[in-house]
Chimera marker file (.cmm) of the C-alpha trace (Angstrom):
<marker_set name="trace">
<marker id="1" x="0.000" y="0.000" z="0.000" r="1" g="1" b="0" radius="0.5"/>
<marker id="2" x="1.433" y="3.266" z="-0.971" r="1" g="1" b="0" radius="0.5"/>
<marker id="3" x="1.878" y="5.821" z="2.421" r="1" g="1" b="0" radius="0.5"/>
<marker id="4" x="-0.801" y="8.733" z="3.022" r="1" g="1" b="0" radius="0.5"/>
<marker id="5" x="1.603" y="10.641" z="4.511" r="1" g="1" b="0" radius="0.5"/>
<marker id="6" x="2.489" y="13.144" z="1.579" r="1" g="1" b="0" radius="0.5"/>
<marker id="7" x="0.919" y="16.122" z="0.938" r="1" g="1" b="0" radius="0.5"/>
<marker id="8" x="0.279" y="15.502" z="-2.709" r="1" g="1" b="0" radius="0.5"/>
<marker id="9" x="1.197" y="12.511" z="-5.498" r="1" g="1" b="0" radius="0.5"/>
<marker id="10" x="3.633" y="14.925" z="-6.633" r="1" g="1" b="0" radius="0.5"/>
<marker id="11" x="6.056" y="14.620" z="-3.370" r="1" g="1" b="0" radius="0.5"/>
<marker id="12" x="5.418" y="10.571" z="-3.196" r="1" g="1" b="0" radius="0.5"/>
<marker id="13" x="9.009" y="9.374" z="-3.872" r="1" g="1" b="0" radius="0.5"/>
<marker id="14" x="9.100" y="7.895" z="-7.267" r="1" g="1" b="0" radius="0.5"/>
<marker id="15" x="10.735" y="4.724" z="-5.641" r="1" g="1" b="0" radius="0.5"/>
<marker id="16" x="6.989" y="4.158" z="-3.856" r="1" g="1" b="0" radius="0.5"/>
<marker id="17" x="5.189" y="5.118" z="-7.158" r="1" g="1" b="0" radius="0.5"/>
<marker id="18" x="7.675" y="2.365" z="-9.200" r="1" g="1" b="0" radius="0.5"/>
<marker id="19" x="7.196" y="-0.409" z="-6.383" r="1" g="1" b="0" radius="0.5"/>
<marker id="20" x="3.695" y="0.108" z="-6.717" r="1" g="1" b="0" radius="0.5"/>
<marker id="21" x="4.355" y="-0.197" z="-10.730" r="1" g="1" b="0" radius="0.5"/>
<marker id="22" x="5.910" y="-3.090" z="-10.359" r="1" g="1" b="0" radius="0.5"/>
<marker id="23" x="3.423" y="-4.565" z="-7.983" r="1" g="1" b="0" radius="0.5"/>
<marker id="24" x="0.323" y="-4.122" z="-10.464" r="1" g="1" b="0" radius="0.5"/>
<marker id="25" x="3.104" y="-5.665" z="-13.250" r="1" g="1" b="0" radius="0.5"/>
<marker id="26" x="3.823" y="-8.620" z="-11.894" r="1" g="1" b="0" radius="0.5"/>
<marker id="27" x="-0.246" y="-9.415" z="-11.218" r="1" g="1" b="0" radius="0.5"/>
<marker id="28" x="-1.735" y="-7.664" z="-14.407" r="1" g="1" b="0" radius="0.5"/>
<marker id="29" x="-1.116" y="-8.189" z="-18.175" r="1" g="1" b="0" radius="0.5"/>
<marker id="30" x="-1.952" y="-4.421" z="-18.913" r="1" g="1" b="0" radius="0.5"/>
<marker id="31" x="-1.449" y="-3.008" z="-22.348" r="1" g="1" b="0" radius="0.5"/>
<marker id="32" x="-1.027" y="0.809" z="-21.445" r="1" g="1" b="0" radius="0.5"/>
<marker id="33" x="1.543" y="2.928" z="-20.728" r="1" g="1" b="0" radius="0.5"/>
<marker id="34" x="3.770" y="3.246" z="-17.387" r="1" g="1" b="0" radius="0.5"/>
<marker id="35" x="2.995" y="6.234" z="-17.219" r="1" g="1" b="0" radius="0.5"/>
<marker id="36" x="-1.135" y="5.757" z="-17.514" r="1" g="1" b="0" radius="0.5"/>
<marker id="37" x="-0.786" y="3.631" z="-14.998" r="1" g="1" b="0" radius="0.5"/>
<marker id="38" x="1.058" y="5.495" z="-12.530" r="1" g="1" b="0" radius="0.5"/>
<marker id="39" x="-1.735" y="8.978" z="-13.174" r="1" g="1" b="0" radius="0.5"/>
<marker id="40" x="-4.193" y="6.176" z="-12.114" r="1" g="1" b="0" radius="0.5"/>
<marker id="41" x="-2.479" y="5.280" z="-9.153" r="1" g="1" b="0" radius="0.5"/>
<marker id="42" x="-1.909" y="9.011" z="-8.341" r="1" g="1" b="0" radius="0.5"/>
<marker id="43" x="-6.264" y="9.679" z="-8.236" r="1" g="1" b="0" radius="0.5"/>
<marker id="44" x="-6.753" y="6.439" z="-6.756" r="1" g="1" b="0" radius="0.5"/>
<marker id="45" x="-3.990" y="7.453" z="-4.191" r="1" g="1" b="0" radius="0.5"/>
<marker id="46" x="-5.664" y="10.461" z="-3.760" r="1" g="1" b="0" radius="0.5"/>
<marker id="47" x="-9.703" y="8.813" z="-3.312" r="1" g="1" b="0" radius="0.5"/>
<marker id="48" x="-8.189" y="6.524" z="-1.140" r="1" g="1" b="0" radius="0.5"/>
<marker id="49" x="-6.769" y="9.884" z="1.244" r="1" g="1" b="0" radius="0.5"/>
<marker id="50" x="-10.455" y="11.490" z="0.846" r="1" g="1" b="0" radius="0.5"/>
<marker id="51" x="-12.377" y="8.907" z="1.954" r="1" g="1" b="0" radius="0.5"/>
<marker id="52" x="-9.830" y="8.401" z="5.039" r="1" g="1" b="0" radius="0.5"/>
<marker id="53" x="-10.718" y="11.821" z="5.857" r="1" g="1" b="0" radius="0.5"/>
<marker id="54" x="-13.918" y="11.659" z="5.079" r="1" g="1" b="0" radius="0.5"/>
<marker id="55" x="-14.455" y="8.258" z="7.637" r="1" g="1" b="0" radius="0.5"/>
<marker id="56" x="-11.911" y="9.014" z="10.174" r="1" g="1" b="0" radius="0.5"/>
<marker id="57" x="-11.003" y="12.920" z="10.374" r="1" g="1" b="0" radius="0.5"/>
<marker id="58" x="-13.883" y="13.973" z="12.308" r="1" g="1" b="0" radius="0.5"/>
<marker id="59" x="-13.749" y="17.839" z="12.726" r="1" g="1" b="0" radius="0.5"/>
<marker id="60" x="-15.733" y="18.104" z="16.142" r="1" g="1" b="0" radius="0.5"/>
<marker id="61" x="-13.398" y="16.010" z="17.931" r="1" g="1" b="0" radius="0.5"/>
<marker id="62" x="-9.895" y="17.709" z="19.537" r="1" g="1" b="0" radius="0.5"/>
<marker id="63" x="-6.662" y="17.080" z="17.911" r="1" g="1" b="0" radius="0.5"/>
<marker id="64" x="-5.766" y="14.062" z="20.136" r="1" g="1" b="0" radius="0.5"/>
<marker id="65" x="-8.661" y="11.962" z="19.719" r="1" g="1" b="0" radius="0.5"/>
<marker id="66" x="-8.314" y="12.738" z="15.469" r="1" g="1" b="0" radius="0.5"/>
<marker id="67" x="-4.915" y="11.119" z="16.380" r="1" g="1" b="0" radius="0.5"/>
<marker id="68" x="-5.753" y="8.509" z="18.321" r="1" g="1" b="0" radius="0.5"/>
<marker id="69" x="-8.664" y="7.593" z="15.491" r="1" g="1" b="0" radius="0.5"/>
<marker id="70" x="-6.174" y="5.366" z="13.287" r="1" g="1" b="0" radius="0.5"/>
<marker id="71" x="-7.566" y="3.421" z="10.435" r="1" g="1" b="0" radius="0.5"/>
<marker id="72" x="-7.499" y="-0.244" z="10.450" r="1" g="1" b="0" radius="0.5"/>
<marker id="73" x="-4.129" y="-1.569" z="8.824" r="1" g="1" b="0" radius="0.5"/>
<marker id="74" x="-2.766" y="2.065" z="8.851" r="1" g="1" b="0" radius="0.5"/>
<marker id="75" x="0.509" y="2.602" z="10.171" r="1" g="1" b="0" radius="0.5"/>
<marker id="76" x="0.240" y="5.321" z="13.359" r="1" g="1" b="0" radius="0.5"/>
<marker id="77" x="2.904" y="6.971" z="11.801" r="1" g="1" b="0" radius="0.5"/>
<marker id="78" x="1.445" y="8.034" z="8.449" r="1" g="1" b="0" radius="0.5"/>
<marker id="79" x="-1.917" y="8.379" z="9.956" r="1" g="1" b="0" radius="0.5"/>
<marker id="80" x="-0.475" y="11.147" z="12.685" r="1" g="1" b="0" radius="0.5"/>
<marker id="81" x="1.406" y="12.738" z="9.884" r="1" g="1" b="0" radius="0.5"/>
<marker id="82" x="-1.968" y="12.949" z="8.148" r="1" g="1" b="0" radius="0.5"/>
<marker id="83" x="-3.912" y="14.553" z="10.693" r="1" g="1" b="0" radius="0.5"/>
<marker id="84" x="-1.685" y="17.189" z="11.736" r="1" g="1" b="0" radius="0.5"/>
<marker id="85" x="-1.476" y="18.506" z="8.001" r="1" g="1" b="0" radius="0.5"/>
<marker id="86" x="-5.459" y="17.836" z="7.774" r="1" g="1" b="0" radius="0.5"/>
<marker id="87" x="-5.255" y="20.039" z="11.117" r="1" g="1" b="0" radius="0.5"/>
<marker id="88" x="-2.941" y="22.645" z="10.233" r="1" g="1" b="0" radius="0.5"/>
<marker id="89" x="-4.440" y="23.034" z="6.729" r="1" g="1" b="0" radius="0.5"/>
<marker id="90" x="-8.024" y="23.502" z="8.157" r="1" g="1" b="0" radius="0.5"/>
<marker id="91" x="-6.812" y="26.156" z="10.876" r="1" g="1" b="0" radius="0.5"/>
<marker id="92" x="-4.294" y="28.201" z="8.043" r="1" g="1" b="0" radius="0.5"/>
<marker id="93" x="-7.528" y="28.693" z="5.662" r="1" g="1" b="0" radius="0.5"/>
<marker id="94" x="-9.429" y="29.899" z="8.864" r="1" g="1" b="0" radius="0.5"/>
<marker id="95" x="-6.428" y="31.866" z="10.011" r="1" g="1" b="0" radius="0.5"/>
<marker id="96" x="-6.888" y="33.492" z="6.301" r="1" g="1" b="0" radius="0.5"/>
<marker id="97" x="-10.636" y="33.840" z="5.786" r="1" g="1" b="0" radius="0.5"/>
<marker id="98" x="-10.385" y="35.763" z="8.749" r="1" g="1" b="0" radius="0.5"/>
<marker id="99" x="-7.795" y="38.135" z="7.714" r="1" g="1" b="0" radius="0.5"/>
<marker id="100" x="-9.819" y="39.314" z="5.217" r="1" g="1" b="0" radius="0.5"/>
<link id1="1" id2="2" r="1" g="1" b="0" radius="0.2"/>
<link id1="2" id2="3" r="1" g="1" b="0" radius="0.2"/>
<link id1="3" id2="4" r="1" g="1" b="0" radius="0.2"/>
<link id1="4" id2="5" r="1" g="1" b="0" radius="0.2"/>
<link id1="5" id2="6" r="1" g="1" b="0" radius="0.2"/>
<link id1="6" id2="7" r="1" g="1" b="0" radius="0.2"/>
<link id1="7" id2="8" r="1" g="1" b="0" radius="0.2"/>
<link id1="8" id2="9" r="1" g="1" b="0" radius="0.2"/>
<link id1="9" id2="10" r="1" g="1" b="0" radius="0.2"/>
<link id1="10" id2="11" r="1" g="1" b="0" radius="0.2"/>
<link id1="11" id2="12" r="1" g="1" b="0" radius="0.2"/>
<link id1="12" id2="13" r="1" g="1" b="0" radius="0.2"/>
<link id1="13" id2="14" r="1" g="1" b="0" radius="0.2"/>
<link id1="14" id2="15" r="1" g="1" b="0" radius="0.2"/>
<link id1="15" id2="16" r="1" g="1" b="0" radius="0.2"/>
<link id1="16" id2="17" r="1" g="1" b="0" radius="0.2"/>
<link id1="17" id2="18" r="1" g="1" b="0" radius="0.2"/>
<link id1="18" id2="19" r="1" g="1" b="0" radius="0.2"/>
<link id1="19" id2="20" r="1" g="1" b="0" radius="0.2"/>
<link id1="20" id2="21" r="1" g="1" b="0" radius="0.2"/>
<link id1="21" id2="22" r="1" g="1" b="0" radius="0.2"/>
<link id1="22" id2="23" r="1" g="1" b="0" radius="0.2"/>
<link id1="23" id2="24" r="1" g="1" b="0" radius="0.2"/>
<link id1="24" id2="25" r="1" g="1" b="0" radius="0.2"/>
<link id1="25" id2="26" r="1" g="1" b="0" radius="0.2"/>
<link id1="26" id2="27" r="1" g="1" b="0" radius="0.2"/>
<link id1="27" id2="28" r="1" g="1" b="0" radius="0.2"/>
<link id1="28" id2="29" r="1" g="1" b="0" radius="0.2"/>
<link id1="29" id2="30" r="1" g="1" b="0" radius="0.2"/>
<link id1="30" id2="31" r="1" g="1" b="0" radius="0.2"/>
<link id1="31" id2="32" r="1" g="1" b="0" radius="0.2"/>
<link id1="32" id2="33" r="1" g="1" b="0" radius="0.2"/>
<link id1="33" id2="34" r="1" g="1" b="0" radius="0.2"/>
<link id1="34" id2="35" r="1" g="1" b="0" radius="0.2"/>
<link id1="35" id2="36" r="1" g="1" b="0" radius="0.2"/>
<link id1="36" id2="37" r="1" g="1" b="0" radius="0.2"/>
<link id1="37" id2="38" r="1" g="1" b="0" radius="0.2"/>
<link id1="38" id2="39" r="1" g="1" b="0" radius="0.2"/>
<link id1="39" id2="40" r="1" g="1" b="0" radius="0.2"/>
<link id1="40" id2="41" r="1" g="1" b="0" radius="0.2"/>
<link id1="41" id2="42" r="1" g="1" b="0" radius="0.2"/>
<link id1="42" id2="43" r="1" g="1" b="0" radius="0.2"/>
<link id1="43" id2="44" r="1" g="1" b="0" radius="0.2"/>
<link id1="44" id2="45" r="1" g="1" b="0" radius="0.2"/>
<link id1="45" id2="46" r="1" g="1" b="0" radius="0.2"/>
<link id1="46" id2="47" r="1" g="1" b="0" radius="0.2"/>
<link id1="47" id2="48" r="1" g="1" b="0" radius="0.2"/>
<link id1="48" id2="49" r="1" g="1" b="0" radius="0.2"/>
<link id1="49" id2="50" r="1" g="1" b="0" radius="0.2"/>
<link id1="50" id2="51" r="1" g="1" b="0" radius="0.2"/>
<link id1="51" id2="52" r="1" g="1" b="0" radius="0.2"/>
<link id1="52" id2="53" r="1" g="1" b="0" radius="0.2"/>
<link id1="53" id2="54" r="1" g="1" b="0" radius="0.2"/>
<link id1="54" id2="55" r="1" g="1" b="0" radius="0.2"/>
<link id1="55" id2="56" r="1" g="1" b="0" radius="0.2"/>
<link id1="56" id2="57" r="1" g="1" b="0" radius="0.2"/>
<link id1="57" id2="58" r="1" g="1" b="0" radius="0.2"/>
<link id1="58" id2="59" r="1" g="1" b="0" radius="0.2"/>
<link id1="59" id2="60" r="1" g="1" b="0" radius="0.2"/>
<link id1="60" id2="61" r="1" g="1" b="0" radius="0.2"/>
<link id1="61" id2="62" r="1" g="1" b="0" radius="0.2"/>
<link id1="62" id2="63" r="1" g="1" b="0" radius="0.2"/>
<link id1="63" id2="64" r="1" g="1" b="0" radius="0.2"/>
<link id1="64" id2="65" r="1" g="1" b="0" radius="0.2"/>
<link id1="65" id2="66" r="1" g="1" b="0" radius="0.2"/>
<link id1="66" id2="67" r="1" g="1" b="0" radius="0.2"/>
<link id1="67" id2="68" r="1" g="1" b="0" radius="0.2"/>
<link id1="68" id2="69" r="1" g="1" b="0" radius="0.2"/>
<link id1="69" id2="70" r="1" g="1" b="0" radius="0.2"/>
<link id1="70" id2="71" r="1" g="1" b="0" radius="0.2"/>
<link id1="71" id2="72" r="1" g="1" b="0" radius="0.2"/>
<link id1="72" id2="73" r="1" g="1" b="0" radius="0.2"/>
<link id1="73" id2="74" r="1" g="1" b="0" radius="0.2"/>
<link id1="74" id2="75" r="1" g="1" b="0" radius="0.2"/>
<link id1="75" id2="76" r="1" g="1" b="0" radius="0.2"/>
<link id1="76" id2="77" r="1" g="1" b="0" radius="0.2"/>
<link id1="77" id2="78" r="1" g="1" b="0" radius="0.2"/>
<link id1="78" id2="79" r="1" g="1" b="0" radius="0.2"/>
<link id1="79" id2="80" r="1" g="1" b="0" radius="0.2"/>
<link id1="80" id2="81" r="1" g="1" b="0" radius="0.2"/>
<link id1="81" id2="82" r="1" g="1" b="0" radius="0.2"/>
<link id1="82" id2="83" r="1" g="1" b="0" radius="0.2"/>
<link id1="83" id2="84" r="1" g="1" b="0" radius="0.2"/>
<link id1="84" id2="85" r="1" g="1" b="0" radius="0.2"/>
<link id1="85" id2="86" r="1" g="1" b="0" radius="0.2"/>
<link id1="86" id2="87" r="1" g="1" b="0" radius="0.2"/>
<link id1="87" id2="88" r="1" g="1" b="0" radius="0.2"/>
<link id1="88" id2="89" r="1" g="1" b="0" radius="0.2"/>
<link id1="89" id2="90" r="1" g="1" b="0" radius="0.2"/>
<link id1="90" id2="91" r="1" g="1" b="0" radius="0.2"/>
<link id1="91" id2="92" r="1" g="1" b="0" radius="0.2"/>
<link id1="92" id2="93" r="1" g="1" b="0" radius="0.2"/>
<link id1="93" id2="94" r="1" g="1" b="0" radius="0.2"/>
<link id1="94" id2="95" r="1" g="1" b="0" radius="0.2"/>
<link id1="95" id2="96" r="1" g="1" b="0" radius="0.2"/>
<link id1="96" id2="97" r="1" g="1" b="0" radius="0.2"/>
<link id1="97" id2="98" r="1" g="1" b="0" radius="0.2"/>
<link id1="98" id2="99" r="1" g="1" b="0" radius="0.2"/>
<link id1="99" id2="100" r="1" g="1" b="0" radius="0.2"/>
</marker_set>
């Protein structure tokens, strides 16, 4: 499973994104490009991240208990790296909206 712990595809290290290649390879006889195949891992990446969110980052709990709300099978790691950007994200555009 690829990590959810980026920001965006773009900063995944390419060695994840080619493992994952490789992966899907070795199972599937697919006629497309390397490169189709790694912009469809990239929005699946990125549904996969959403839902999370959407099922686990509850905004009307505090900070801890979003922590301490892991997804089965996720590692605690990626999961707290996550939140806190989820977190700081959230209170930045607040921070700005507020400025104005």
């Amino acid at each position: 499973m690829l990590p959810i712990n980026y920001e965006s595809w773009h900063q995944m290290p390419d060695s994840n994104k080619n493992q994952a290649l490789d992966n899907i390879k070795e199972r599937f006889a697919l006629e497309v490009s390397d490169t189709y195949i790694k912009k469809a891992l990239g929005k699946i990446w990125r549904d996969h991240k959403s839902t999370l969110k959407k099922e686990y980052f509850k905004k009307d709990i505090s900070l801890e208990e979003k922590l301490r709300n892991v997804p089965p099978g996720m590692l605690r790691y990626q999961w707290e790296d996550a939140v806190r950007f989820w977190n700081s994200k959230k209170r930045d555009v607040l921070q700005t909206s507020k400025l104005l």
